[in-house]
Structure formats: C-alpha cells, structure tokens
N, C-alpha and C positions, 0 to 999 in steps of 0.2 A: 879719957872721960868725955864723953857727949856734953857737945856744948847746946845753949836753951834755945838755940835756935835750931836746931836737928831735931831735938824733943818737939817743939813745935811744931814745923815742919811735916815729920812722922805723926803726927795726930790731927794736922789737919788733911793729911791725904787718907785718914784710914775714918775720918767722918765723912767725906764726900765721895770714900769707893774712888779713890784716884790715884793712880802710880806716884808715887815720890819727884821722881824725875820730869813727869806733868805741873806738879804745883811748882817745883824751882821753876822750872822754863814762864811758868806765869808771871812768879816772882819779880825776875828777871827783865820781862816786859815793862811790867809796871813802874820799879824802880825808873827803866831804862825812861819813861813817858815823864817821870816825875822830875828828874834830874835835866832833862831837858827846859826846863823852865828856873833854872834856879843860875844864879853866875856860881864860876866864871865860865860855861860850857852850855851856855844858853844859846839856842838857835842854832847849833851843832846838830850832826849825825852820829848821833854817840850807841855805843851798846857796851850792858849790866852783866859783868862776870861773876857769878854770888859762890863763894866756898860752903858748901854746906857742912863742911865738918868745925868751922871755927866762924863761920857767919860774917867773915872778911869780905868787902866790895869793892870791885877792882871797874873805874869809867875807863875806857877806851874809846878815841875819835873814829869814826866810820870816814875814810878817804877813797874814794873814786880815780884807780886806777887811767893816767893819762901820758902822751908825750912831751908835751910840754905844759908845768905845772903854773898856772894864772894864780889862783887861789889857796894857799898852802893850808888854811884850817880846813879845806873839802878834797883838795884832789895832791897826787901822791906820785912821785917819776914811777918808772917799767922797773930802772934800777932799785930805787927803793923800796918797793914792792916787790920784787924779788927776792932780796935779802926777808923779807918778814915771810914770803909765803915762796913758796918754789914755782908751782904754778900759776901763778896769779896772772891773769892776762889784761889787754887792757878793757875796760868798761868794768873789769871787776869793782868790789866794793873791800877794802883790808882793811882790819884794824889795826891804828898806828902804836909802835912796839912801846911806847912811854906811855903811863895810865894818866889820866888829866886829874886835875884834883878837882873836892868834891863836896858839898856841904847841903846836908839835907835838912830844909827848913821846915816847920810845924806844916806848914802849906804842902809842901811836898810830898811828906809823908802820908797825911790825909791821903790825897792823888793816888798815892801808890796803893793804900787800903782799896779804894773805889775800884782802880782798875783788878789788881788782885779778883776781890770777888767777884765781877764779870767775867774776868777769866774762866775760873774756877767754876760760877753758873752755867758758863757754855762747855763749859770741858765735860761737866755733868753729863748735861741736855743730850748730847753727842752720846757719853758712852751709857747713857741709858738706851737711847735710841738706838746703838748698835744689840745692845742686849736683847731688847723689845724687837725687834727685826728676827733675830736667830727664832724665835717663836713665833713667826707668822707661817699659818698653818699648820698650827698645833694648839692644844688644848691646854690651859692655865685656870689657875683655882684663883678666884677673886672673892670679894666680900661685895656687899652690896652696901651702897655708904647713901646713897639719896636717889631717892624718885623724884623725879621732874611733873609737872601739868601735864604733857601731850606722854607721858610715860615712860621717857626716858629714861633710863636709870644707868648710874655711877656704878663703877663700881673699882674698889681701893686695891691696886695690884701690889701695894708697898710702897714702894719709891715712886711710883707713878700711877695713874689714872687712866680708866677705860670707859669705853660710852658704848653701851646698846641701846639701841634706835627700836622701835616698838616694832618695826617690819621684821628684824633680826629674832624676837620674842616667840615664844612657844606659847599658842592663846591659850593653851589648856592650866597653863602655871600660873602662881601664884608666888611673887618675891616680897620678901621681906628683909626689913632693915636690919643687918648684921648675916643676914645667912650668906654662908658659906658655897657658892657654885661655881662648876666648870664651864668653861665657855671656848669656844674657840673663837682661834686670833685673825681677822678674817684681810685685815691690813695694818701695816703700821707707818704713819707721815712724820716726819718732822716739821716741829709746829716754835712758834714763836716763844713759847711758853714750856716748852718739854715735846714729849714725844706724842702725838694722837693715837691709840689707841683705840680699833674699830673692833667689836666682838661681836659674836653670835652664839645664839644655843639654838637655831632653826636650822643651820646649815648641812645638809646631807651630809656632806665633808666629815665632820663633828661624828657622825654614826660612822664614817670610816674608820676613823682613828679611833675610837671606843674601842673597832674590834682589833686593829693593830695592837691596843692596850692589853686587850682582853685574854686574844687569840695567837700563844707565839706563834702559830703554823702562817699566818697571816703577815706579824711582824717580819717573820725571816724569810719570807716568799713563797712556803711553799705550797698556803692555799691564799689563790689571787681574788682579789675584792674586782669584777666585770665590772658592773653596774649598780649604782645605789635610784631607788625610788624613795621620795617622802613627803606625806601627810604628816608636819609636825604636829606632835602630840596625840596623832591617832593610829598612823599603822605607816608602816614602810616594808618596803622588797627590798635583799639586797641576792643579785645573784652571783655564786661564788664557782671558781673554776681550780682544779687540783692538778698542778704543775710537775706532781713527783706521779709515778704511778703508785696504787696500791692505797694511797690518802684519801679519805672518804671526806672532801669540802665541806660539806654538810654537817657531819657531827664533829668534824673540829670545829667548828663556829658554832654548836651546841653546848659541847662538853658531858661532862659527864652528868648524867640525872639533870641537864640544861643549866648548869653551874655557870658558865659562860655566858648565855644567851642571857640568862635572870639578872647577871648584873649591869650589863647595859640598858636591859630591860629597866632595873631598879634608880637608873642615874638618869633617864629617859623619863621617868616620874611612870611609868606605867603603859607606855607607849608598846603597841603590838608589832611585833616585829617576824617578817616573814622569809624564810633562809632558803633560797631553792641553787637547784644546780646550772649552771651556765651550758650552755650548750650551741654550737657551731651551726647549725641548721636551724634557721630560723623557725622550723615548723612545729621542731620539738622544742627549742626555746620558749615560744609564746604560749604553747600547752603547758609549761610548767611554768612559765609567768600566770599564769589565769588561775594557778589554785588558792582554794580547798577546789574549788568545783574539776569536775571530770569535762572532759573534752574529746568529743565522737571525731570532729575531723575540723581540720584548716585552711585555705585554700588563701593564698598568697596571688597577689596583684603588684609587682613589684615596678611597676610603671608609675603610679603614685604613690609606692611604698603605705597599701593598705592589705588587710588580710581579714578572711570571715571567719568570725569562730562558732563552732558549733556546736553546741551541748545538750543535755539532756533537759526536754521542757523540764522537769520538776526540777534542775538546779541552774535554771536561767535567771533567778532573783541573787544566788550565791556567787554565780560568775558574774554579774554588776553588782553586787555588794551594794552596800547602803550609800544614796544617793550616787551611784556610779564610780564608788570610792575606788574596789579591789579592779574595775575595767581600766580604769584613769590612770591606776599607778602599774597596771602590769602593762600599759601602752608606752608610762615614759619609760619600764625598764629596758625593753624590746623595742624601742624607738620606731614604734611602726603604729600606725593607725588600725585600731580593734575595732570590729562591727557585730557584737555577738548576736546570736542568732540560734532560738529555739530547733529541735529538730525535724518540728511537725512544717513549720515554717520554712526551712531547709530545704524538705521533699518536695513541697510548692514551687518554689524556686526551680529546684532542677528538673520540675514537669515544665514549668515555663520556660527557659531556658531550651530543653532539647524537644519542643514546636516550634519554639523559633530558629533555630538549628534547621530542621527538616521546612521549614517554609523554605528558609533563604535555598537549602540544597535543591529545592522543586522549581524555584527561579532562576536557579543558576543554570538547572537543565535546561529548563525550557530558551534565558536565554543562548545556551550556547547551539541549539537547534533551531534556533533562529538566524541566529549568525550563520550558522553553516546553508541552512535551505537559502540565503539571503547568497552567499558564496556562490551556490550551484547556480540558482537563476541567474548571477550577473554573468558566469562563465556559458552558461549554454547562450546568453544572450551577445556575448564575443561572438562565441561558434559561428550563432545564426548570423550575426552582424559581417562574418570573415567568409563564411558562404555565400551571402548574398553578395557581396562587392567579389568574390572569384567567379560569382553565374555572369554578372553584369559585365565583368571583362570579357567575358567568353564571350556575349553576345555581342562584344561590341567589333573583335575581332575574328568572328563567324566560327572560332577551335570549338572543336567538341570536346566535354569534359573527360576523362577518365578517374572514377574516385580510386581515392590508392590505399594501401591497408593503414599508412597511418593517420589518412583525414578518419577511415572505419574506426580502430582502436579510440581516436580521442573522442568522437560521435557516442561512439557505447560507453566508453567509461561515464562521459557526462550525464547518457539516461542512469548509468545503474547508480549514479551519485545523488540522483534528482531524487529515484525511486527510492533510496537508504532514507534521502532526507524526508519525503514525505512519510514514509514509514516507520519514522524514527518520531517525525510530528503527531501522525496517527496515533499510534502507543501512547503516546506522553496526554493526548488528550482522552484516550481511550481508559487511560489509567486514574486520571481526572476526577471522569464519568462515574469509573465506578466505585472510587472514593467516597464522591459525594451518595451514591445511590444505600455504598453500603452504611455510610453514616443518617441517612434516612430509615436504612430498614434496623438498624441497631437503636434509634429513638422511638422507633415504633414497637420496636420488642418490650422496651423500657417501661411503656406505657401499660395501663390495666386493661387484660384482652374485653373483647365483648362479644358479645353471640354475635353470630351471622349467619344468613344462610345462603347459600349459594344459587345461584338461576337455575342450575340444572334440579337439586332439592324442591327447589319453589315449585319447578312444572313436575314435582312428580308427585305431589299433595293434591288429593282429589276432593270433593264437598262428603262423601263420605267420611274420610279419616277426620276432617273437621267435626263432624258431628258424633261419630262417636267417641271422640276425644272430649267434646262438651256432656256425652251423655255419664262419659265414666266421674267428670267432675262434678255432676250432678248424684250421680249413685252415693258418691263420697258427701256429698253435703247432705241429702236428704235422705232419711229410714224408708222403709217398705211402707207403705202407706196403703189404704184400700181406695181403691180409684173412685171415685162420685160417678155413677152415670149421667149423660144430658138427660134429660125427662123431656120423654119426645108426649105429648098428648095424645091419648086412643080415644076412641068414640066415644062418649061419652062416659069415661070412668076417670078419676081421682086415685092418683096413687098418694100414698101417705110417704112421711121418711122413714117410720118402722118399717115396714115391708121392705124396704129399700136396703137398710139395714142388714135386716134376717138373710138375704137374698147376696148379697156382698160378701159375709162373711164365708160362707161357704164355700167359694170359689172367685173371691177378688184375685189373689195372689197368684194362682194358674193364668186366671182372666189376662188380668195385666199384661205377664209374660205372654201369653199367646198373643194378644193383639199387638204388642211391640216387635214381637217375633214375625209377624206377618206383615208388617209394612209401614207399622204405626211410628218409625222413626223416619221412613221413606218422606211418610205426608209431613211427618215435623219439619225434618230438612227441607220437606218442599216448602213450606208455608216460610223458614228461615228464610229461605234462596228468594224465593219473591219477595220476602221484607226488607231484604238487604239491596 
C-alpha cells in the first residue's frame, strides 16, 4: 500500500511537469538546509536520505576524508573511510555509517516548505526552457493575451510567455485579443523569471518552414528551398532547386490546382507569393527572378557584382513592379545588384559604347605609330651618331673607309623602316581626312537640296534665252489683246479712236505677230539691256 507521502509526492511532480526523482532530490535539499539549524546536528555538514515508499528520514554527518583526524564531528581517518566507501580518497567528502538524530521543529519545517518551492520553481524554469529551446526555429500556435502602448503584444504559449516586438510584426495585419496565430521562434534566453521567448511572423524563415509544413518534397529534401525574398505582407520570391531528377520544384511547391501554395498563401493573410526555379548561372537565374515580365538580354559585371537587365519598353513598369518592389526582391534573391533598363535605351547604350570602342581603337593606332616612327628616328639617329664618330676616326688616323655589307644591310633596313613608319603615319592621317570629309558630305546629303547652277550653265545663258523666257511668262499672264498704236500727228488731220478701232480689228492679231516677229522683242530686250 502506498504511503501519503508517495501519493503526495506523485502529484506534486505530475502538477509542475517534473520527474519524481527531481522533486525527492529537492526534497532532500531542503530538509537537509532545514535540519542544519535545529540541535543536536546544528553547524554540521549533514545530508537528507528520504524513503519515498514509507517517508522514513535518515540525517547523516558529511566527514572530510583526512590523515590525521583534529576534529571528529568534520573530518574522518583513510581507514575509516574505507570501511564506509571503497574508493574514497583523501579530500573526499563520506557519509558517516551511523544516522545522527533528528528533530524537526515548526521553524524547520517552514524552512524546508520555502526551499522546496524554489527548488521546484527553478527545476521548472530550466525544463521549460529546455523545451522552449527544442523549438527555436520553428513555428508554434500561440494566443494573443495583451497589446502593449509602443505595440508589443503577449502572447500565451501555455506554461510560458512570448513577446513580439512591433519590428517582428507584419504591417499589413491586424491582432486581436484571443486570436489564435503561428509565429516563429526566432530565440529563446533564460531569464530570471522563466524562459524569454522572442517570436516573429515577418521572418523569411517563417515562409520556409510553412513550405517544409506544406510541401513533403521539401520536408524530406527532395525539392530544396535556394533562396527566400520578402516584402512581409505584400509579395515574396522563393527560388526552389529539384535534387532528385525527373521532380518538377515548381509544382510541388504548387500542388495540385495550387492546394499548397493557397494555404501558405491563406496563413500569410493573403500575401503574394512567387515560386520560380533556381538555376546555376547567374544569367538565367536573374531572368527568372525578374518575373512576370520578359527579359531580352543580361549582361553581368561581376567585378561589383552588378548586372543590366533588359526588357521590353512596354514591360519596363512590370519588371520594377510598384514602387521598385518586384526589382528589389528579385535583387535580394539573386544577391546581385539589378539596373533594369528599357530596350530602346539598351540600343543607345550600345551605339555609345561601340564609338567609344572605335575612338579609343583610332588612339591606340595612332599611338602605337607614334611609338614606332619615334623608335625609327632615334635608331637612324644612333646610325648617323655611330657614322659620324667611325668618319671622325678615320680622319683622325688618315684610313680610308671601306663600307661593308653589313654597315649597307642595317643602313637600308633603317630607311625601309623610316619609310613603313611614315607610311603607316600617312594612311592613318589620310584615313582621318577622309573620315571627316566623308562625314561632311553625308550631313550635306542630310540636309534639303537647293537649286544651283553651275559657272559653266551660267556662261552659256545668253540675253536672249532671258527674254524669251520672260516673253513666254508674260504670254501665260496676259490674253491676246489688240495692240494701241502711238498716234504719231499728220499734217494737219485729227485721228479719232473709232477709226483707230475699225482699223485694229482687222489686222491687230497678224500685226502684232509680224512686228514681234521682226525684231520687236530685239528692241524690247534692247531697251531691258540698257535699263538694267
């Protein structure tokens, strides 16, 4: 039969979640703190042996193994101590084989309560804190028990307490007192008072483990989560890589009819979440980090770890996404610096780009035929330098020269080096020349032509062609008309304008014609020619 102290015992370890074997050893403590204050075994080293099948308490003196013993209520021979223990050596600590007697006073007892439950609080503290530990970095369902002033809010894990800090908070959400959410465990301290408890719902992380949750292909390895991007509450990238062949990453982090994707989606509170495939080459990486939008070409600068993207003008607002969101998060997924960039813009670029290409190539010709005609002149100026001082010798010692073939060979190589280099000079300016001439006569093409006429044209225009070129613009402006005659005065007779009239009609229109036809454009042109 179980005695009331077993029963006891066993219910107070299965109220504070504590092994059996932990509350005796507290027990035991306690007694042991409490009996030390009571005679006859007061100021002793004593230790509490508790039976917990009959709740029998056995004091024992604590003696410090020594060679020769001074003080027999502390210290204990090598021989004697041998007899109680086998190995006991000296400096050890034995309990002496006779139990001391023992008398627990009202004071005592108290003592032993107090210690007991500190025990028993820190025994907690501990194996809470061991437990709260196994779950850091991972996900736990808490309650929300109180919001604080600057936003902090509580929240109630059961046996202990968790804190999210407003930075850890998703802006998009909305908590309330009593509701029920997941959080991930982002540290756990031991703290004075229990365990501290740091959580989050913003942390990238948190969208890992949803699809560990979600996605066995995921949990058991055999599609790998590369890299997570996130905009909490508005959109995230996660790119995923397929370790088995044959396993499509993609649609197992979908599922079926997006069964998978919807429910992270749905714990997420509504948050857009984007699944693209991982890939080994940066180039094709960053093109499928950059969707929805399409992507013409990329061009990597791996020296500052930056890269251009290029796409199409009409989905240049879609590859920066609103406020630079979709640019922002496919840059931290692909850890590389994005500079997108229209394709009209693009083409601009690579017209600038390859002129300054072709300048610097025009510089680098020219200097290196600089260099070289620079080479020739200072070696022909050796030559001349190493002839004049062999003439001077000669003259000084009356020898007549004889040149030999090989002062001739290095003589000619030098001119035919001189002539390369200036002909090599020539060209390059010659080519210059007519660079610039032809970029003159291509802005003049450019331009709206205009009449000219030429000096030879000019002297072959005579005062004739002038004049009857004025006569035919005049035919074209003016009808047939009947010509007026001057009225020359006769001797004494009065012509009328009816006579004049009568006299015209008849024969104006031949008239005309015959007198222009006889010279009457001659005297015109002539009267022009003097006026002019």
């Amino acid at each position: 039969m179980k005695s009331d102290f077993l029963i006891a015992l066993t219910q107070l370890a299965a109220e504070r979640h504590l092994p059996k074997e932990q509350v005796l050893q507290a027990i035991e403590v306690a007694l042991a703190s409490a009996f030390k204050k009571d005679n006859p075994v007061a100021g002793q080293n004593i230790t509490v042996t508790l039976n917990p099948n009959t709740g029998d308490v056995s004091v024992f003196a604590l003696k410090t193994v020594v060679e020769e013993v001074e003080d027999p209520t502390r210290e204990i021979s090598m021989r004697d101590a041998a007899a109680i223990r086998r190995d006991a050596e000296l400096g050890d600590e034995v309990a002496a084989a006779e139990p001391l007697p023992h008398n627990a006073s009202r004071i005592a007892a108290q003592t032993a309560k107090q210690v007991v439950l500190q025990r028993l609080r820190e025994a907690e503290r501990e194996l809470l804190y061991e437990e709260f530990l196994q779950h850091r970095q991972d996900i736990i369902t808490g309650v929300v028990e109180q919001m604080e002033g600057n936003r902090t809010i509580t929240l109630d894990m059961g046996r202990a307490q968790a804190i999210m800090p407003q930075d850890e908070q998703v802006p998009t959400e909305r908590y309330k007192k009593g509701q029920r959410i997941k959080v991930y465990v982002l540290d756990v301290r031991s703290g004075p008072k229990g365990p501290e408890i740091l959580v989050s719902r913003s942390d990238r992380n948190m969208l890992k483990r949803l699809f560990e949750i979600e996605v066995p292909e995921v949990y058991n390895g055999t599609v790998e989560i590369k890299a997570i991007s996130r905009d909490a509450g508005f959109r995230s990238k996660v790119a995923v890589h397929s370790t088995q062949e044959g396993v499509d990453p993609v649609g197992a982090c979908i599922g079926l009819r997006g069964n998978r994707i919807q429910s992270i989606v749905n714990e997420l509170q509504g948050e857009k979440i984007d699944v693209v495939p991982w890939d080994a080459d940066p180039k094709a990486f960053i093109a499928r980090a950059i969707s929805p939008s399409e992507v013409s070409h990329v061009e990597l600068n791996p020296t500052d770890q930056t890269a251009i993207v290029v796409v199409p003008d009409r989905q240049l607002s879609l590859a920066i996404g609103k406020e630079g969101q979709n640019a922002r998060l496919a840059a931290r997924l692909v850890g590389w610096r994005l500079d997108i960039k229209g394709l009209a813009e693009w083409e601009e670029i690579k017209e600038t780009r390859q002129r300054e290409l072709e300048e610097q190539r025009r510089l680098a010709a020219l200097e290196a035929a600089e260099a070289a005609r620079d080479a020739a002149e200072a070696e022909a100026q050796d030559a001349v330098a190493e002839a004049e001082a062999i003439v001077a010798e000669a003259e000084q010692t009356g020898e007549q020269l004889q040149p030999t073939a090989q002062v001739e060979e290095v003589v000619a190589a030098t001119v035919e080096e001189a002539v390369a280099v200036s002909e090599v000079e020539a060209i390059d300016e010659e080519a210059l020349l007519e660079a610039l001439i032809r970029d003159e006569e291509e802005a003049a093409d450019e331009a709206e032509p205009e009449e000219t006429i030429s000096v030879d044209d000019l002297a072959s225009f005579t005062l004739d062609d002038v004049m009857e070129e004025d006569e035919e613009e005049e035919e074209g402006l003016f009808p047939d008309l009947p010509e007026v005659p001057i009225l020359t005065p006769d001797a004494g007779k009065i012509r009328f304008a009816e006579d004049l009239v009568g006299e015209t009609r008849g024969g104006g229109r031949g008239g005309r014609r015959g007198r222009r036809n006889t010279g009457g454009g001659a005297n015109r042109g002539a009267r022009r020619g003097g006026g002019r």
